[in-house]
mmCIF file of the N, C-alpha and C atoms, coordinates in Angstrom:
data_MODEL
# 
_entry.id   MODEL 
# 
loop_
_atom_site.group_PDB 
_atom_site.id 
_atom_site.type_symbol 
_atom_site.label_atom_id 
_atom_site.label_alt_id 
_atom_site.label_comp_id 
_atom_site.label_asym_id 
_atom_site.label_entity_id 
_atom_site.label_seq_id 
_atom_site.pdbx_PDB_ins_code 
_atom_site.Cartn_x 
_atom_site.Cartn_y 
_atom_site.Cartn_z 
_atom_site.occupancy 
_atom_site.B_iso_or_equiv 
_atom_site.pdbx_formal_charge 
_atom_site.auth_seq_id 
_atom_site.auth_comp_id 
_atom_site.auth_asym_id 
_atom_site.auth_atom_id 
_atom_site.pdbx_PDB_model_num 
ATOM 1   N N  . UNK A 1 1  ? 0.840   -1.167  0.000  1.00 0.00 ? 1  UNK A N  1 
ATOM 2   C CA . UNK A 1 1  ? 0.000   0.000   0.000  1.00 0.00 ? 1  UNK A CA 1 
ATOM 3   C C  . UNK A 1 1  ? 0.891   1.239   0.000  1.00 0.00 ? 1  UNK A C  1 
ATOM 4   N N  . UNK A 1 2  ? 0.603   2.315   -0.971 1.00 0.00 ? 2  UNK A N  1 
ATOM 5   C CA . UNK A 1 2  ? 1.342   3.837   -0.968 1.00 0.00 ? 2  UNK A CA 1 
ATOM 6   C C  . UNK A 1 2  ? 0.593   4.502   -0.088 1.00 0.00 ? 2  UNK A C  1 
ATOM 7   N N  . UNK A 1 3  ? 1.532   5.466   0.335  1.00 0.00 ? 3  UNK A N  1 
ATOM 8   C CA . UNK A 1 3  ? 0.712   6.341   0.996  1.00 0.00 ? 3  UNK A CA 1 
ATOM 9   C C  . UNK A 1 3  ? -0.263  7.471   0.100  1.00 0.00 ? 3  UNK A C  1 
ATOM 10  N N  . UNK A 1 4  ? -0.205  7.452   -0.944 1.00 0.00 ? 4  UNK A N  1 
ATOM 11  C CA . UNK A 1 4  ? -0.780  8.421   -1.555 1.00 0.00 ? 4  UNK A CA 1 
ATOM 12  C C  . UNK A 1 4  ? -2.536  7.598   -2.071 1.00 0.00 ? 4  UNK A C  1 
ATOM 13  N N  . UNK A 1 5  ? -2.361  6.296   -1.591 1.00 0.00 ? 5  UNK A N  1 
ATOM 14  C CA . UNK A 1 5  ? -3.835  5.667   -2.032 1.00 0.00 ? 5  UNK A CA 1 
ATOM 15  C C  . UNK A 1 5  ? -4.561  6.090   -0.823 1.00 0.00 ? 5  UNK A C  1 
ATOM 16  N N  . UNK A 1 6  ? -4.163  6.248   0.921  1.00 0.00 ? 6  UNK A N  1 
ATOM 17  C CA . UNK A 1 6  ? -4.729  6.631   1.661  1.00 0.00 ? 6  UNK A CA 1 
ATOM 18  C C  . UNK A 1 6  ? -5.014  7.924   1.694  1.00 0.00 ? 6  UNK A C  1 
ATOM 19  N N  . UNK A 1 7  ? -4.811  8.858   1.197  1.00 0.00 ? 7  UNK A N  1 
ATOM 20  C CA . UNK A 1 7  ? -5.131  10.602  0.914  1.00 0.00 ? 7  UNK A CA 1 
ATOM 21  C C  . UNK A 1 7  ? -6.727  10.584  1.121  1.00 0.00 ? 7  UNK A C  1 
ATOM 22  N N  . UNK A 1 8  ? -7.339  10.434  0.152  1.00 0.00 ? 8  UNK A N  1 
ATOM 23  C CA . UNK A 1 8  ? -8.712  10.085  -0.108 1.00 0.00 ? 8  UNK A CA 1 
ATOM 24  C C  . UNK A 1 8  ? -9.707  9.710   0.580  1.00 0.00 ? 8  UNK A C  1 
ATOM 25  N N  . UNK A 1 9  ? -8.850  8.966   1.374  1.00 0.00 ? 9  UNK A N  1 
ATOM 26  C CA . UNK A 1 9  ? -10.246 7.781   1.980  1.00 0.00 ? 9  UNK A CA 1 
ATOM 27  C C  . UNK A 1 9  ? -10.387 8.887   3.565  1.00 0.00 ? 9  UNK A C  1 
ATOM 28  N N  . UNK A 1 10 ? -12.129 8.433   3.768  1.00 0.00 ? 10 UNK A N  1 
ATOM 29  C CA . UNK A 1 10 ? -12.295 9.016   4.830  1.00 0.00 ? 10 UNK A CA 1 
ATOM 30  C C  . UNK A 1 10 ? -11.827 8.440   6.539  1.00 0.00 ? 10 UNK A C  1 
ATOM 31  N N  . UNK A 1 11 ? -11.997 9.077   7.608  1.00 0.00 ? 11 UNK A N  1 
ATOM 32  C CA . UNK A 1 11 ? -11.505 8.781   8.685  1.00 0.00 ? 11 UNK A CA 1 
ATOM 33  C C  . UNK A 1 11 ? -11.993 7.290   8.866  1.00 0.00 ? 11 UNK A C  1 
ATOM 34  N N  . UNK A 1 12 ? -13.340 7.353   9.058  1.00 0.00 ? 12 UNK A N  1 
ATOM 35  C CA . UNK A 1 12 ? -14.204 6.084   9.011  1.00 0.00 ? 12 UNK A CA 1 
ATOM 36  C C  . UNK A 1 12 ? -13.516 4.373   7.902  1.00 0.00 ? 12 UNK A C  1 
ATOM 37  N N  . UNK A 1 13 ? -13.236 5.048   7.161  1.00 0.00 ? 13 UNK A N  1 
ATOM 38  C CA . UNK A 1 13 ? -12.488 4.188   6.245  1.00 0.00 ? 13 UNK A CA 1 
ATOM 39  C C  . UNK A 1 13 ? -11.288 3.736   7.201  1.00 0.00 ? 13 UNK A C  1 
ATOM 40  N N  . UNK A 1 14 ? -10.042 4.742   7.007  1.00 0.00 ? 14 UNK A N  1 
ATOM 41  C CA . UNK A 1 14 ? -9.002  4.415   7.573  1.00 0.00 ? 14 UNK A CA 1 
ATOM 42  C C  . UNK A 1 14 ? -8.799  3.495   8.960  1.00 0.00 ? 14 UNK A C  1 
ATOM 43  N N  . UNK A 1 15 ? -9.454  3.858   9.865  1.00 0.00 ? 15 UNK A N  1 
ATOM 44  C CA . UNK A 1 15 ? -10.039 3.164   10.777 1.00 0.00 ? 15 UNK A CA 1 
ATOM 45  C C  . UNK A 1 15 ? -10.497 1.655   10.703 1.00 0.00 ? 15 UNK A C  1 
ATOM 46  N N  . UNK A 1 16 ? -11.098 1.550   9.532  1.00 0.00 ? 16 UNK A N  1 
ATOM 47  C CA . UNK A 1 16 ? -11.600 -0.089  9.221  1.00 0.00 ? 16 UNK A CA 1 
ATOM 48  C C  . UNK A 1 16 ? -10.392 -0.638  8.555  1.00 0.00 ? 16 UNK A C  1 
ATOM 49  N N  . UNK A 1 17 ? -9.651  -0.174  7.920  1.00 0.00 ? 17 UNK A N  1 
ATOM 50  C CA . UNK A 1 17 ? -8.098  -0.251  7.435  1.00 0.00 ? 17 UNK A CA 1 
ATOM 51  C C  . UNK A 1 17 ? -7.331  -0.838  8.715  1.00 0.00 ? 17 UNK A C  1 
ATOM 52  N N  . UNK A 1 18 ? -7.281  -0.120  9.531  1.00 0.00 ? 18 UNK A N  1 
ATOM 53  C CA . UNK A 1 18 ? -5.962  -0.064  10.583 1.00 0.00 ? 18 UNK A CA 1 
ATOM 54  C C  . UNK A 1 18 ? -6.909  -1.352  11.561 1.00 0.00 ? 18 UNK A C  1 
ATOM 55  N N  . UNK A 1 19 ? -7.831  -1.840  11.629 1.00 0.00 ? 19 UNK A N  1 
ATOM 56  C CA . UNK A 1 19 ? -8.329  -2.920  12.216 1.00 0.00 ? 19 UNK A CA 1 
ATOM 57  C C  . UNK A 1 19 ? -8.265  -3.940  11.735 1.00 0.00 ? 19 UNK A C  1 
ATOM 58  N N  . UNK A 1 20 ? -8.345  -3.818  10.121 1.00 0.00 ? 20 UNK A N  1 
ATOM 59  C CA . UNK A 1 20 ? -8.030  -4.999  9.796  1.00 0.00 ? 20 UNK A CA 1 
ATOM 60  C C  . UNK A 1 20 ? -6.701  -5.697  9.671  1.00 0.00 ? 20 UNK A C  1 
ATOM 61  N N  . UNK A 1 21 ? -5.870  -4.152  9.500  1.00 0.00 ? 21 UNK A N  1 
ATOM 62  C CA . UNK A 1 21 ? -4.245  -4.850  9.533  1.00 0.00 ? 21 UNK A CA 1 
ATOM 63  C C  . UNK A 1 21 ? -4.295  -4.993  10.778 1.00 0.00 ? 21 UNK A C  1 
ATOM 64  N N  . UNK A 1 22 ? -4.489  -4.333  11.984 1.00 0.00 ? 22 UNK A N  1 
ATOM 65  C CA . UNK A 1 22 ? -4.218  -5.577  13.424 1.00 0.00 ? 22 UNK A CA 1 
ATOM 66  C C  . UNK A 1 22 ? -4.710  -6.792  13.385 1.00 0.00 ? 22 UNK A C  1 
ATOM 67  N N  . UNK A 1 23 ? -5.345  -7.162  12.930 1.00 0.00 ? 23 UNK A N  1 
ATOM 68  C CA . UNK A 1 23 ? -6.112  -8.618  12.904 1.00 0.00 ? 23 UNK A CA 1 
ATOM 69  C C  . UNK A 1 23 ? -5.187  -9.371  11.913 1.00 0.00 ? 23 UNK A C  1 
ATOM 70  N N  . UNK A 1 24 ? -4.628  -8.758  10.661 1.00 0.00 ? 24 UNK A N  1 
ATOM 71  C CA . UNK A 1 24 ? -3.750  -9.531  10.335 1.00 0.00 ? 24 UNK A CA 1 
ATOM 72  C C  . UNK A 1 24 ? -2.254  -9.961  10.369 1.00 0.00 ? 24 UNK A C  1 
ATOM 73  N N  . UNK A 1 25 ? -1.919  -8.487  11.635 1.00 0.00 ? 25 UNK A N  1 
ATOM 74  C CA . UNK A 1 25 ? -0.663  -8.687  12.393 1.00 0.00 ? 25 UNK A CA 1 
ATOM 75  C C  . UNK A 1 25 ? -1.054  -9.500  13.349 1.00 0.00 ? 25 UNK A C  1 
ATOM 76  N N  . UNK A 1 26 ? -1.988  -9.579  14.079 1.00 0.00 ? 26 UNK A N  1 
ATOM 77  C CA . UNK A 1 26 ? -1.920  -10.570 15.027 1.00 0.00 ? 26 UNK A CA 1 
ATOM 78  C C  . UNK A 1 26 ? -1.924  -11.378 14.214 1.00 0.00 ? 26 UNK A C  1 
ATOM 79  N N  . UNK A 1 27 ? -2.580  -12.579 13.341 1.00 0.00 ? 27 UNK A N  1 
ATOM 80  C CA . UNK A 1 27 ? -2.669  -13.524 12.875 1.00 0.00 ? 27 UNK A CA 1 
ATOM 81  C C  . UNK A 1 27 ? -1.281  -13.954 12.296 1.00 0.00 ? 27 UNK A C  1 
ATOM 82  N N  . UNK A 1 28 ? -0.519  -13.505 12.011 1.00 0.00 ? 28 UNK A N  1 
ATOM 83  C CA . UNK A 1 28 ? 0.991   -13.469 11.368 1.00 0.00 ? 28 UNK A CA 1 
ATOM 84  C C  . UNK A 1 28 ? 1.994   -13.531 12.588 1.00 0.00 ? 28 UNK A C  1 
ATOM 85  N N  . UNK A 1 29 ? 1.664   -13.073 13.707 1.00 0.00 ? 29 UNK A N  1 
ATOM 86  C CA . UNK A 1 29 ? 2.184   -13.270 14.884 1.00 0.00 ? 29 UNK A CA 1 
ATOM 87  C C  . UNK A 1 29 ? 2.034   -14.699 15.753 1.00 0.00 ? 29 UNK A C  1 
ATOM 88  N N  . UNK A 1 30 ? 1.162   -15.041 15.299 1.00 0.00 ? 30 UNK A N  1 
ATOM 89  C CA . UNK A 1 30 ? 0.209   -16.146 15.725 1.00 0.00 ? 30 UNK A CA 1 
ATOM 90  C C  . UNK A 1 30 ? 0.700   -17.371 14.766 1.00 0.00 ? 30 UNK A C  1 
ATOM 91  N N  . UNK A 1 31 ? 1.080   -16.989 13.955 1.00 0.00 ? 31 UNK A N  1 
ATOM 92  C CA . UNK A 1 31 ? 1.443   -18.316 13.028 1.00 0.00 ? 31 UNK A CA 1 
ATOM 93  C C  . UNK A 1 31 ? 2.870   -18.301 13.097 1.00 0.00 ? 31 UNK A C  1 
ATOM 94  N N  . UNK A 1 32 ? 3.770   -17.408 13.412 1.00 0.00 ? 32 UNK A N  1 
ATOM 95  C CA . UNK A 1 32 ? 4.920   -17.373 13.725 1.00 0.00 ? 32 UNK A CA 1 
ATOM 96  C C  . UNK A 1 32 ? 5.882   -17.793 14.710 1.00 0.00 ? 32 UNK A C  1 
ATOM 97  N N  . UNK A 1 33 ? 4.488   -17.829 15.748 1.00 0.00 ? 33 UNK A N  1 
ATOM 98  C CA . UNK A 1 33 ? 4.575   -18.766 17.092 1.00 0.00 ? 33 UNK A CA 1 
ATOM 99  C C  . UNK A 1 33 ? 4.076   -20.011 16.878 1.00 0.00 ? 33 UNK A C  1 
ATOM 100 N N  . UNK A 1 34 ? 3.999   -20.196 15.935 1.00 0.00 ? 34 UNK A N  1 
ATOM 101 C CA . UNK A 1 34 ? 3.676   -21.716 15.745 1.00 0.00 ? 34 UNK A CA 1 
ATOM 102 C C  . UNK A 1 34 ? 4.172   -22.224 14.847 1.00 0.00 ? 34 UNK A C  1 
ATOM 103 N N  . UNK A 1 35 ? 5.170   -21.811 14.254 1.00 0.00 ? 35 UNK A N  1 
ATOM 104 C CA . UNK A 1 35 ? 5.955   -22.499 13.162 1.00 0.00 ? 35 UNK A CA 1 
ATOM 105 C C  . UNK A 1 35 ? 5.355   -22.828 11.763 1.00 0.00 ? 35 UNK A C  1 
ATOM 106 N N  . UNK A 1 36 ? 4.239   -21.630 11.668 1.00 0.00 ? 36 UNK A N  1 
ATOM 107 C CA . UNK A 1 36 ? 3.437   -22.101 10.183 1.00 0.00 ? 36 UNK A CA 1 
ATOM 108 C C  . UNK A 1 36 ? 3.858   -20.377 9.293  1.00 0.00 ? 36 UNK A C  1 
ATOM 109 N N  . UNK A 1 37 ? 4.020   -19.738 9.964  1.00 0.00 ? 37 UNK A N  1 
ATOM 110 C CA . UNK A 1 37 ? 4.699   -18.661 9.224  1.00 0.00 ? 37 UNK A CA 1 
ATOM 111 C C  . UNK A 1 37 ? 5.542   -18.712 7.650  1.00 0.00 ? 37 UNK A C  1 
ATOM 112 N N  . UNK A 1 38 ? 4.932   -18.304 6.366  1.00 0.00 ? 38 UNK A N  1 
ATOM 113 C CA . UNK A 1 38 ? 5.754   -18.684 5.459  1.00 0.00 ? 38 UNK A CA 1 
ATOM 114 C C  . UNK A 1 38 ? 5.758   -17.638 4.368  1.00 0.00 ? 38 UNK A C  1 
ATOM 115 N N  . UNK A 1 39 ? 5.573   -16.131 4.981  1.00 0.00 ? 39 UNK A N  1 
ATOM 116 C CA . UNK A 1 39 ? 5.839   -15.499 4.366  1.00 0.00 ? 39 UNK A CA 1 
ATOM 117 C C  . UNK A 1 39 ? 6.874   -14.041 5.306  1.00 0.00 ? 39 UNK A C  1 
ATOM 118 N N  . UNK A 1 40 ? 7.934   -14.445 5.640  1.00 0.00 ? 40 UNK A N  1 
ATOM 119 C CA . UNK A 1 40 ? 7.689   -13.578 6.781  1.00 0.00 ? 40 UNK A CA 1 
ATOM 120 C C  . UNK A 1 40 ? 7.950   -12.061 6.267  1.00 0.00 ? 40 UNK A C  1 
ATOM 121 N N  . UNK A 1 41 ? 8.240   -11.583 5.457  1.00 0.00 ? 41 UNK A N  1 
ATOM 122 C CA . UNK A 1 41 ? 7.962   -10.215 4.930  1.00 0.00 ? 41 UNK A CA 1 
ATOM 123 C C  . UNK A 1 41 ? 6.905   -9.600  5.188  1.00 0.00 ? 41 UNK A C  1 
ATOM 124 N N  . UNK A 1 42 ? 5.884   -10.426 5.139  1.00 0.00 ? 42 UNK A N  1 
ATOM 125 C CA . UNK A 1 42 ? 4.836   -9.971  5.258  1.00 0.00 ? 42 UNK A CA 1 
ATOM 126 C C  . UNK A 1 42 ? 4.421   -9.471  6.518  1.00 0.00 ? 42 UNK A C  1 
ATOM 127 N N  . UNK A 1 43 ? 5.496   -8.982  7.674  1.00 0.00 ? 43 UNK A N  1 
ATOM 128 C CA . UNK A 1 43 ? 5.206   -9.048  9.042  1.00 0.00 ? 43 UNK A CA 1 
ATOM 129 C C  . UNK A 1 43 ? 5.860   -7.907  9.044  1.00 0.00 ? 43 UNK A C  1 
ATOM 130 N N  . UNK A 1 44 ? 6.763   -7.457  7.893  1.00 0.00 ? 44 UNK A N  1 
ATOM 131 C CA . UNK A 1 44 ? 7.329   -6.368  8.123  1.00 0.00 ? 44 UNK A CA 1 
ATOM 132 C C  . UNK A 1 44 ? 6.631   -5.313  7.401  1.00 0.00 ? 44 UNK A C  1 
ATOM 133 N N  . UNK A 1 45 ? 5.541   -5.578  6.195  1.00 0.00 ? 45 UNK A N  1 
ATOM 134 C CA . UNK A 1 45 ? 4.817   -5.111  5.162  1.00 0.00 ? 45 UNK A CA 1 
ATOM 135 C C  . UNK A 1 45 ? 3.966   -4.444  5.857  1.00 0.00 ? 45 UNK A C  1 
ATOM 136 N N  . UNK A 1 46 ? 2.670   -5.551  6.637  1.00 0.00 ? 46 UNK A N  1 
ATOM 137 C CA . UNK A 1 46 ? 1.980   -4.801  7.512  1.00 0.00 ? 46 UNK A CA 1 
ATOM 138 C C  . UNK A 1 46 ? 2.281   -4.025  8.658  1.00 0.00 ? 46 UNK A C  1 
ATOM 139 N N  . UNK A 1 47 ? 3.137   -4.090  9.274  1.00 0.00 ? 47 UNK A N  1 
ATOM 140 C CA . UNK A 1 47 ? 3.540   -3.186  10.740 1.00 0.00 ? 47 UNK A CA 1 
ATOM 141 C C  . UNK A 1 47 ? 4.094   -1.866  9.573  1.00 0.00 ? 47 UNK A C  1 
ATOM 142 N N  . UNK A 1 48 ? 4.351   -1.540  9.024  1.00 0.00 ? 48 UNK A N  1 
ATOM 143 C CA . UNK A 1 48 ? 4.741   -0.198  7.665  1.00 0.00 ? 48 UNK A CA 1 
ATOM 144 C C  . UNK A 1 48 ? 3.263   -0.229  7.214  1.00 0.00 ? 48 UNK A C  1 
ATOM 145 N N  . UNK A 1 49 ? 2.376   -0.610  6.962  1.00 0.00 ? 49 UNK A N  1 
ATOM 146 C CA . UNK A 1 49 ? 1.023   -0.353  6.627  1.00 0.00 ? 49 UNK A CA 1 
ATOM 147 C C  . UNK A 1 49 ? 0.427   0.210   7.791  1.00 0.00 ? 49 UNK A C  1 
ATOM 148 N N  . UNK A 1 50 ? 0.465   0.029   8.752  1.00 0.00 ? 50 UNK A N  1 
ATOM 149 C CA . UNK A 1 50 ? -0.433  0.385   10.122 1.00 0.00 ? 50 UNK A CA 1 
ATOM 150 C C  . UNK A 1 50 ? 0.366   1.884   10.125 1.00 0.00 ? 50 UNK A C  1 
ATOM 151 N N  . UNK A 1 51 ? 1.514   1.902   10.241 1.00 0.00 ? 51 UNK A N  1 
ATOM 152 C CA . UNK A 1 51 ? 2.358   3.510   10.202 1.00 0.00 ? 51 UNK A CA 1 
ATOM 153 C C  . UNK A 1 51 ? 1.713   4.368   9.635  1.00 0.00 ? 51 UNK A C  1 
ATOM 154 N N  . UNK A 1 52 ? 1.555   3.734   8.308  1.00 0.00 ? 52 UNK A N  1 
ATOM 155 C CA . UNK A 1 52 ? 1.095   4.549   7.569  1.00 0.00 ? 52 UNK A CA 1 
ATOM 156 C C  . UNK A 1 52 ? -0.349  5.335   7.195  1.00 0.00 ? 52 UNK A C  1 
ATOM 157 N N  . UNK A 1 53 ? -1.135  4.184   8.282  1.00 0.00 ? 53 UNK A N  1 
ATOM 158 C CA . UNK A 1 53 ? -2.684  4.476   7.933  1.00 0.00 ? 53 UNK A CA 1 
ATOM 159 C C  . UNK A 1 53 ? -2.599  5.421   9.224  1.00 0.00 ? 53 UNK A C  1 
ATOM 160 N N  . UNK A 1 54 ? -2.344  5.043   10.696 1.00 0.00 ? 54 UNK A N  1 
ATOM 161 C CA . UNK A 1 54 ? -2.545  6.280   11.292 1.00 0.00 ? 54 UNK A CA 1 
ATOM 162 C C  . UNK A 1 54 ? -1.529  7.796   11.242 1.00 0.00 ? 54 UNK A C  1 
ATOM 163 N N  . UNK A 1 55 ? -0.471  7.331   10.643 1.00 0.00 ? 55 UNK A N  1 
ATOM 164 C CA . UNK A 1 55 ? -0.291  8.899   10.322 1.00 0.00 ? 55 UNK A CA 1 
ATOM 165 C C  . UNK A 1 55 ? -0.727  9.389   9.039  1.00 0.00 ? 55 UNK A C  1 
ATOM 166 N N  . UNK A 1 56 ? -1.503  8.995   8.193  1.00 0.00 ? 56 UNK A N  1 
ATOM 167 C CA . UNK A 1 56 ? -2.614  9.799   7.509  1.00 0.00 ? 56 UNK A CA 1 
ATOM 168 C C  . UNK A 1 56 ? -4.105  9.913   8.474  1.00 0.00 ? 56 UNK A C  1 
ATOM 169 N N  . UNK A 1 57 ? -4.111  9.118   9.393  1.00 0.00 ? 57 UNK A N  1 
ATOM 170 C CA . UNK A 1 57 ? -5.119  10.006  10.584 1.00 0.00 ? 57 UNK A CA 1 
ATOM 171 C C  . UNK A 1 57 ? -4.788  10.897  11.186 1.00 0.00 ? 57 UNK A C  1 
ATOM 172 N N  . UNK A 1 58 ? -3.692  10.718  11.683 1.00 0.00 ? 58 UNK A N  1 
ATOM 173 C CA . UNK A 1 58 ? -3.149  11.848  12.346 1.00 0.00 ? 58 UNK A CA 1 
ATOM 174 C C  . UNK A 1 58 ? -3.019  13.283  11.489 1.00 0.00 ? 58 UNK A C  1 
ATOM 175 N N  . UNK A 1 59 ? -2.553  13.116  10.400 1.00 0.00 ? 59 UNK A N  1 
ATOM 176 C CA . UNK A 1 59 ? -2.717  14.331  9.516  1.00 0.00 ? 59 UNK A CA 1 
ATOM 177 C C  . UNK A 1 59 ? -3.824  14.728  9.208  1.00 0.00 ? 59 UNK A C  1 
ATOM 178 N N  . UNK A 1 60 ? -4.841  14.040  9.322  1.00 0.00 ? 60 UNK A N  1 
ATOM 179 C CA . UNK A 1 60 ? -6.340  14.506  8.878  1.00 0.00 ? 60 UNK A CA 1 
ATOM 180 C C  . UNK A 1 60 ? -6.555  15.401  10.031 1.00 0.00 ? 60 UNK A C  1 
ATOM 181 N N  . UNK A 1 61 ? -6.696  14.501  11.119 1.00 0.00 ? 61 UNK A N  1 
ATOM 182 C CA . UNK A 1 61 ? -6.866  15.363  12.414 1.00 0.00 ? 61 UNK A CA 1 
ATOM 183 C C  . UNK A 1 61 ? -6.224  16.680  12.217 1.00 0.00 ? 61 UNK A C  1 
ATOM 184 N N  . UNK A 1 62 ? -4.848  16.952  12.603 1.00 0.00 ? 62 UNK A N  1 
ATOM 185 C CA . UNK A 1 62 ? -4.255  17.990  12.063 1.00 0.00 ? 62 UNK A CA 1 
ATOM 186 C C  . UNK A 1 62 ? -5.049  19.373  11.248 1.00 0.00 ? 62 UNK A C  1 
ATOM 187 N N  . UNK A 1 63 ? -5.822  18.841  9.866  1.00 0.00 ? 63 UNK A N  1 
ATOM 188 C CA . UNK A 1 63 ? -6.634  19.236  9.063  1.00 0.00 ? 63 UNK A CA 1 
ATOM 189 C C  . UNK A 1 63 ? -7.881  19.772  10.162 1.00 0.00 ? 63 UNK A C  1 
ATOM 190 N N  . UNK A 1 64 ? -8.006  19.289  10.369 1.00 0.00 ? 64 UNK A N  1 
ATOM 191 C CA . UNK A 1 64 ? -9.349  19.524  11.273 1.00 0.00 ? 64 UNK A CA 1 
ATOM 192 C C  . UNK A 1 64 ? -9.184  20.450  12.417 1.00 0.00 ? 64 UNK A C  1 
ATOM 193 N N  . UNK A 1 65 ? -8.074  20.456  13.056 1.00 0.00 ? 65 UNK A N  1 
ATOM 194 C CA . UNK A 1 65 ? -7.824  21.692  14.119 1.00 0.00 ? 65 UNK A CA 1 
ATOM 195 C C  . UNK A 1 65 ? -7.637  22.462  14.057 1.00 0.00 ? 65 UNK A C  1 
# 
């Protein structure tokens, strides 16, 4: 994900974004502790996705004050 695809989307959005990547960091965490882990990039992909969705909240906010 770029950061420039999150610009757009509303707070409400972003929010359902950043829940679903916790659910799929936990789940990647969860398989990692269990020895079924087989992509592990992908652990570094999403934790840089979550960065990125709340500091385009945070900048919205920003916008808003």
């Amino acid at each position: 994900m770029k950061a420039s695809e999150l610009v757009g989307k509303t707070k409400d959005e972003l929010n359902t974004k950043l829940v679903d990547l916790k659910k799929e960091q936990f789940n990647l965490r969860f398989q990692k502790a269990t020895g079924q882990l087989e992509n592990t990039a992908r652990v570094r992909q999403v934790r840089r996705d979550i960065a990125r969705v709340q500091t385009a909240l945070r900048q919205q906010a920003e916008k808003r004050a």
